[in-house]
C-alpha positions in Angstrom: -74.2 206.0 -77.0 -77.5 204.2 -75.4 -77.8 201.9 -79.3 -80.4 199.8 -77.4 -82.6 202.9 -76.1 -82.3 204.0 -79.3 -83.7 201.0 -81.0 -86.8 201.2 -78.9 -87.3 203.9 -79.5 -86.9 204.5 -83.5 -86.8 201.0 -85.0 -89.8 197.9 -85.0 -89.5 195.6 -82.5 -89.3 192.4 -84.4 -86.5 190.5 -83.3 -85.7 189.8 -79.5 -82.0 191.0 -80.0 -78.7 190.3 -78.0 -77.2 193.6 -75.9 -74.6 194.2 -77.7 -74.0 197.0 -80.4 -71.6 195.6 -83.3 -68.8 197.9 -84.4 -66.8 195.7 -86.8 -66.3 192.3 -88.4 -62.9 190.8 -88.4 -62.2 187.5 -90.2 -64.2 185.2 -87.8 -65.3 187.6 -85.2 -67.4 190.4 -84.4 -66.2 193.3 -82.4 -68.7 195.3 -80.3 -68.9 199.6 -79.2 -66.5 198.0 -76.5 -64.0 196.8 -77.8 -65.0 193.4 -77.0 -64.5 190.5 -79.3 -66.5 187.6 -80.2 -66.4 184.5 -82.2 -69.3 184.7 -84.5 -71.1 181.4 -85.2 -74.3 182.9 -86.1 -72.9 184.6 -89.5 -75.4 186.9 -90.4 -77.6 183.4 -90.3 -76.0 181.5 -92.8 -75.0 185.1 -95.0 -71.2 185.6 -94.0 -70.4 182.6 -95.1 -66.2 183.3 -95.6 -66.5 184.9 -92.5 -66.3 189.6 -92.2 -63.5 191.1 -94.5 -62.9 188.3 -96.5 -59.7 189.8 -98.2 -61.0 188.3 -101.8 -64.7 189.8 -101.0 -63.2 193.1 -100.0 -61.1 193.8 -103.4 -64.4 193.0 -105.7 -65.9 195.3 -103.4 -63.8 198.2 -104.5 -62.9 196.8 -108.2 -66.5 196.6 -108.9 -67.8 199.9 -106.7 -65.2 201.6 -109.0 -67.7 200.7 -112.2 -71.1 200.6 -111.6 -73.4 200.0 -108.6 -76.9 200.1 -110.6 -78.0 199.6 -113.9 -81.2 198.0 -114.6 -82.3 194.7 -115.8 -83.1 196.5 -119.6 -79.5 196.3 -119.8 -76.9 193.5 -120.3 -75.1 192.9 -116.3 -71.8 191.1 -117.4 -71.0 190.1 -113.5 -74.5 188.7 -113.1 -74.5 187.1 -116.3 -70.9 185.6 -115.0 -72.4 184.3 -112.1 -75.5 183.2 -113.6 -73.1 180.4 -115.5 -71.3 179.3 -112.9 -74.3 178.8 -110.6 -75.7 176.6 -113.8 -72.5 175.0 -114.6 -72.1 173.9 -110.7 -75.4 172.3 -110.2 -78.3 171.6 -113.1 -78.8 172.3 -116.5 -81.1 175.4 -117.0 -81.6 179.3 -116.3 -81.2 181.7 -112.9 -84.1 184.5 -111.6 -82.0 186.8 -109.4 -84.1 188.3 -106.5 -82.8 190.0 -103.7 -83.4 187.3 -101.1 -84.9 184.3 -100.1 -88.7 184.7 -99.9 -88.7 186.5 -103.4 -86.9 183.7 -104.5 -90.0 181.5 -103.1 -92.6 183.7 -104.6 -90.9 184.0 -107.8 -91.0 180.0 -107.6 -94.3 179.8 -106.6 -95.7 182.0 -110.1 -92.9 179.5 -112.0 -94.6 176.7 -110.6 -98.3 177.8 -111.0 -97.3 179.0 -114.9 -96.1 175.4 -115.6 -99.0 173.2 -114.4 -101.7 175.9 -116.5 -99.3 175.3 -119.3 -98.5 171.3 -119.3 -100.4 170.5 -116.3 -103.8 172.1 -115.5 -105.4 169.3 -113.9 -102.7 169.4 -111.4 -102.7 172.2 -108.3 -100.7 172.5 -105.1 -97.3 172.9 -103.6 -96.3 169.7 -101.0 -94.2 171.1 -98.4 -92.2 169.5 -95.4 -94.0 170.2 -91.6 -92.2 172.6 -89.9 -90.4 173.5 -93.0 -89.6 177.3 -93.6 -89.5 179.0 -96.8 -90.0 183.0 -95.9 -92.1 185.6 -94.4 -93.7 187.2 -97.4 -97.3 186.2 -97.6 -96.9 183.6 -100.9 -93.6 182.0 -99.1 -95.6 182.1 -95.7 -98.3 180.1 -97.5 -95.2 177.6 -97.6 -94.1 177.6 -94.1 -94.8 175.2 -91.6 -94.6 177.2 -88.2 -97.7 178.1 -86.3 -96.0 180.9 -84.8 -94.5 182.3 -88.0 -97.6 182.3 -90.1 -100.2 183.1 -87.2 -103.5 184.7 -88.7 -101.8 186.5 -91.3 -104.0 186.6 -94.8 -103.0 183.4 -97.3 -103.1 183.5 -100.3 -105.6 181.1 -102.1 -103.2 178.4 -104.1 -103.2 174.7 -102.6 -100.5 173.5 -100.1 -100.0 170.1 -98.7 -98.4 169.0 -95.9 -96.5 165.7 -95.5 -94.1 164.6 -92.3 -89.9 164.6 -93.5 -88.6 161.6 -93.6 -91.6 159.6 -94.3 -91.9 159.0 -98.8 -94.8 156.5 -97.7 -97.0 159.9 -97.0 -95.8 161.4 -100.0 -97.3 158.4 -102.0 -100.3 158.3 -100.5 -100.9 162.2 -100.8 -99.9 161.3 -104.5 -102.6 158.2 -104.6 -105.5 160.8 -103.2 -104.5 164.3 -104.6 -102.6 165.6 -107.8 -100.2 167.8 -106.4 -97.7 169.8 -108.9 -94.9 170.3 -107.1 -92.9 169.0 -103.8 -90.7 171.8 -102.4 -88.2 171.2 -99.2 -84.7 172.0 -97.5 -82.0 169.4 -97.3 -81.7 170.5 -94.1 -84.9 171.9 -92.0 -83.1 175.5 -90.4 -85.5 177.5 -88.5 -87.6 173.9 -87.9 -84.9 172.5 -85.8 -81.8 171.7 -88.1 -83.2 168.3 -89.0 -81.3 167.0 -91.7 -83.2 164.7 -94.7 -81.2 161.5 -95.4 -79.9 160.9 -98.5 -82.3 158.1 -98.9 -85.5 160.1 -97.9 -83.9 162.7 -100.9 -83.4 159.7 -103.7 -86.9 158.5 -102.8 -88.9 161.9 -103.0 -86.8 162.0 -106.4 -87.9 158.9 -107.7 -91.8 159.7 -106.8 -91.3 162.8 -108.0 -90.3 161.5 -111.8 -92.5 158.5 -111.3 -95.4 161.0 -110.7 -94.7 163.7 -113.1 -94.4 165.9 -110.2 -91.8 169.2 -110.2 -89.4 168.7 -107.4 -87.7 172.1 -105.6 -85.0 172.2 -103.5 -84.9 175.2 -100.9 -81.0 176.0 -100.5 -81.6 178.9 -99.4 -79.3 178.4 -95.8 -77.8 175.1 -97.3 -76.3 176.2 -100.4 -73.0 177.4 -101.2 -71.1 175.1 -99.5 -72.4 174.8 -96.1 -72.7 171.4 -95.5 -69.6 170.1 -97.1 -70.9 170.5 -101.3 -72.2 173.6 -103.4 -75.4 172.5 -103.0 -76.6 169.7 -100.4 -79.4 167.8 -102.4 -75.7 166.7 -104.3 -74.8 164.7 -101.3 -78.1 162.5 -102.7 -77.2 162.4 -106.3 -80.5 163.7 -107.4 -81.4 165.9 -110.1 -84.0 168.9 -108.8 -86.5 170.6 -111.3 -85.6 173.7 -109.1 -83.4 175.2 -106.9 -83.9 178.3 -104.0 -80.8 180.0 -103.2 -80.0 183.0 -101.2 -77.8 184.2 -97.7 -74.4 182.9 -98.5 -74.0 183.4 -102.4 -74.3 187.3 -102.0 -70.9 187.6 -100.0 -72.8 190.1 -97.3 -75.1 191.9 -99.5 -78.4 191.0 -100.5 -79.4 188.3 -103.3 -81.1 185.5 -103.8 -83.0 183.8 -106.9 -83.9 180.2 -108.6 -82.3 178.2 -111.1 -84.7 177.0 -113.2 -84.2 173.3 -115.1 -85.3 172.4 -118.4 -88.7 172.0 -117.7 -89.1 175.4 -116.4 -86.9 177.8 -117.8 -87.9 179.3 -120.0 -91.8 179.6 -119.1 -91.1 183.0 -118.1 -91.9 185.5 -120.4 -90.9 189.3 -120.4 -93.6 191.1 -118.0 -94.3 187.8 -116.0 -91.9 188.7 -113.4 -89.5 191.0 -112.2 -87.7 193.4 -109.8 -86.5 196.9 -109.8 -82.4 196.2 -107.9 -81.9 192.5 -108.5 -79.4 191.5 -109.2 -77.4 194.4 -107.7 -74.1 194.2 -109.8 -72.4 194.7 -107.0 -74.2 191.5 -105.1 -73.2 189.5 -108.2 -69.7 190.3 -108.3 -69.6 189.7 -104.6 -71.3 186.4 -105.6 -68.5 185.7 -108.2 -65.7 186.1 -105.4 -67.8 183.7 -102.9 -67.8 181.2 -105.9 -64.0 182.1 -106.7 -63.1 180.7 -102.7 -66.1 178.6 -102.4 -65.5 176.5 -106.2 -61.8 176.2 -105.3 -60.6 172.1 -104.5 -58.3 172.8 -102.1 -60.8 175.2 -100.0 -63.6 172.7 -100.3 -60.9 169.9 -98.9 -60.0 172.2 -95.9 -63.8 172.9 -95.2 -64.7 169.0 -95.3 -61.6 168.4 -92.9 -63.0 170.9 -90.6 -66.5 169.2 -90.9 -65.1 166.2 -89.8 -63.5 167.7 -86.4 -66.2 170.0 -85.4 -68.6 166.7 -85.4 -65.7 164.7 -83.7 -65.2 167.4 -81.4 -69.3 167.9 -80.8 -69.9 163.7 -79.9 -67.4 164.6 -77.4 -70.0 167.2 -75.8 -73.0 165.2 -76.5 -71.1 162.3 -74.4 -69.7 164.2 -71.8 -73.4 166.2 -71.0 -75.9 163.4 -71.7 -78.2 164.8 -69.3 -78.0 168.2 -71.0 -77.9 167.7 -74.5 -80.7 165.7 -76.3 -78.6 164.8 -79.7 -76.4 166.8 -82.1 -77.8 166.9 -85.7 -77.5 169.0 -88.9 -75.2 168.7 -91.7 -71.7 170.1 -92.2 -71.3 173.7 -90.8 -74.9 173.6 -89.7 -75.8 171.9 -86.7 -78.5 171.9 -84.0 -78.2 171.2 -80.6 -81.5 170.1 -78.5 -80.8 171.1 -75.1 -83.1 169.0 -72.4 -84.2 172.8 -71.3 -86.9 175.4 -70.8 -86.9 178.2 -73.7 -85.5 180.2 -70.6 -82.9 178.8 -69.3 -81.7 177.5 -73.1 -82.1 181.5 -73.8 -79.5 181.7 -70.0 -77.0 179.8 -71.8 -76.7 181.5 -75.3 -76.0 184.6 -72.7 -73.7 182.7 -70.7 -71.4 182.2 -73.7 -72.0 185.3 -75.2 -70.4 186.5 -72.1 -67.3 184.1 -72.4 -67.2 186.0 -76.0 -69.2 183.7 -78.3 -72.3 183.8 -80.1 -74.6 181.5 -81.1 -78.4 181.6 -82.1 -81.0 179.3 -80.4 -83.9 178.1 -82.9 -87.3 176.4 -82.0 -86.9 178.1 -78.2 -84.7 175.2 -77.4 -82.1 174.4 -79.7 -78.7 175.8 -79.8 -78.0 176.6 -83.8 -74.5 176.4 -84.9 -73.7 178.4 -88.4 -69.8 178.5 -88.5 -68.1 180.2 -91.2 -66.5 178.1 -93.6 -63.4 179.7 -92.8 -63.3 178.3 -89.3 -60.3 177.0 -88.1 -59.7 174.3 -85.8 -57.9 176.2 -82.5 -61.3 178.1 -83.3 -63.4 175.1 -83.1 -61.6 174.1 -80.4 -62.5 177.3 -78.6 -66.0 177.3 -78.9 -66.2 173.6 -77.7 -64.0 174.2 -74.5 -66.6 177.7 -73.6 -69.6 175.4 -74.3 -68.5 172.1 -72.5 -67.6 174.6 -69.3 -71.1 176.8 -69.9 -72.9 173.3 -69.6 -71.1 171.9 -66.9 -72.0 174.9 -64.8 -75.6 175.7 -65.8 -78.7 174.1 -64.4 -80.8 173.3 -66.8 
């Protein structure tokens, strides 16, 4: 069977995809129409989180398949309302919106934000946002997103955005001296922007402006949450308390879901009619979310997935050292890491070929970045794998 022929021809070009046809997803790998295996370090981008066929994932599958797979939201969802409470009890006092990914997640945040400064607020307006910060591709959540070549010439809606650099609070003041903003939103950890991780500092300080200010702050966890970067969330690495929180990808075990925990000051300014959706959550999503949390949640996991943290970044300064001419840095957070390569967009795009040939796959992010998104379930001969195909792809590529 010609799949990629056939995608031309029947399906909307837009993605530039890999040639391979995937088959079947086996703890940490893929396997193609081949036969051929490969080590999957994309994950769905940040969404397979425990990896394909998580045994745990795989028997809610079937328990809760067994019951229901739709109700509606007139109804009482037991495992939403489950996972609603654990998602609460896990991070900040307050309320969870389920949507079915991560840009509804920002527009339902964006109407949350704009009903709370008419309400307590009104001579406040605008949403500060990180340059080349990402938040979705739907037109409110594209009014949020810092990349030229995402947003284009696409109509935006009319609400206020502001733009300040990451990393630098003394913009953020000076924004806050000139304007009234009424809201900051931002990722721990810029993804499609580069994998540019905020210091815990930067965090604690955007926090304290935030309260000093009276300003809502929202933390987009959409790609960091769940336990990617070595905690549930990642703003907990900082110690700071969020007004609001975007989550998505890895909570839904594979299927879609997404949504916002809301904090005190927000949650309960939706009213019924305000907002809504027709399948989230999915009852089978949520259960699925409940057995991510079940793995996820456990102390003895979350040990094993900070010990692997460790290695992968011991094992990656050994790359950065070995290829100095070849690879700018090595940043990101836990099991999200980019990897500048001094490179064309081409020849960076000749390498992610070159492994996928040696049976691993990676993405590439900003043309020229090599993004790592390792399941959490990695192990270390794994680790060790990808960093021996790597070191030997750089060491014989021209870049």
């Amino acid at each position: 069977m010609d799949w990629r022929s056939l995608d031309e021809t029947y399906v909307i070009s837009t993605y530039k995809r890999l040639p391979i046809a995937i088959a079947k997803g086996e703890g940490n790998y893929l396997v193609d129409t081949n036969g051929k295996t490969y080590l999957d370090l994309f994950t769905g981008l940040a969404v397979n989180i425990l990896g394909h066929s998580h045994p745990h994932i795989l028997r809610t599958l079937h328990e809760q398949a067994d019951q229901f797979l739709h109700i509606s939201n007139i109804f009482l969802n037991p495992p939403a309302i489950r996972l609603a409470q654990r998602l609460v009890e896990n991070s900040i006092q307050g309320k969870v919106f389920f949507t079915n990914s991560g840009a509804e997640a920002t527009e339902a945040a964006i109407k949350l934000i704009h009903k709370w400064l008419v309400k307590h607020q009104p001579e406040r307006e605008g949403i500060v946002v990180l340059k080349s910060s990402f938040h979705g591709r739907t037109l409110g959540a594209l009014r949020l997103t810092r990349q030229a070549h995402v947003y284009q010439d696409f109509p935006a809606p009319s609400f206020t955005v502001y733009e300040v650099e990451a990393g630098s609070a003394e913009q953020l003041r000076e924004l806050c001296r000139t304007k009234k903003p009424a809201a900051v939103l931002m990722e721990p950890v810029l993804g499609s922007g580069g994998v540019i991780p905020l210091s815990e500092s930067y965090l604690q300080e955007v926090a304290a402006i935030c309260q000093q200010e009276g300003i809502l702050l929202g933390i987009d966890e959409i790609q960091t949450g769940m336990g990617r970067t070595g905690r549930f969330f990642a703003y907990q690495h900082a110690g700071i308390t969020p007004d609001l929180i975007l989550f998505a990808k890895g909570v839904g075990g594979g299927l879609p879901l997404g949504g916002l925990i809301a904090g005190p000051k927000l949650m309960d300014l939706f009213q019924p009619g305000d907002h809504g959706t027709t399948f989230a959550p999915s009852p089978l999503s949520a259960a699925l979310g409940n057995a991510v949390l079940d793995v996820v949640l456990d102390e003895s996991f979350s040990a094993e997935v900070n010990e692997k943290i460790a290695y992968l970044w011991q094992q990656l300064s050994s790359i950065r050292d070995n290829h100095p001419d070849k690879v700018q840095q090595v940043r990101g957070k836990g099991m999200m890491v980019g990897i500048p390569l001094n490179a064309a967009a081409e020849k960076v795009s000749e390498l992610q070929r070159n492994l996928l040939a040696e049976e691993i796959l990676v993405d590439v992010t900003q043309k020229t970045i090599v993004r790592l998104l390792p399941p959490l379930t990695i192990s270390k001969a794994e680790i060790d794998r990808f960093i021996e195909r790597f070191g030997q792809a750089l060491a014989g590529w021209e870049a």
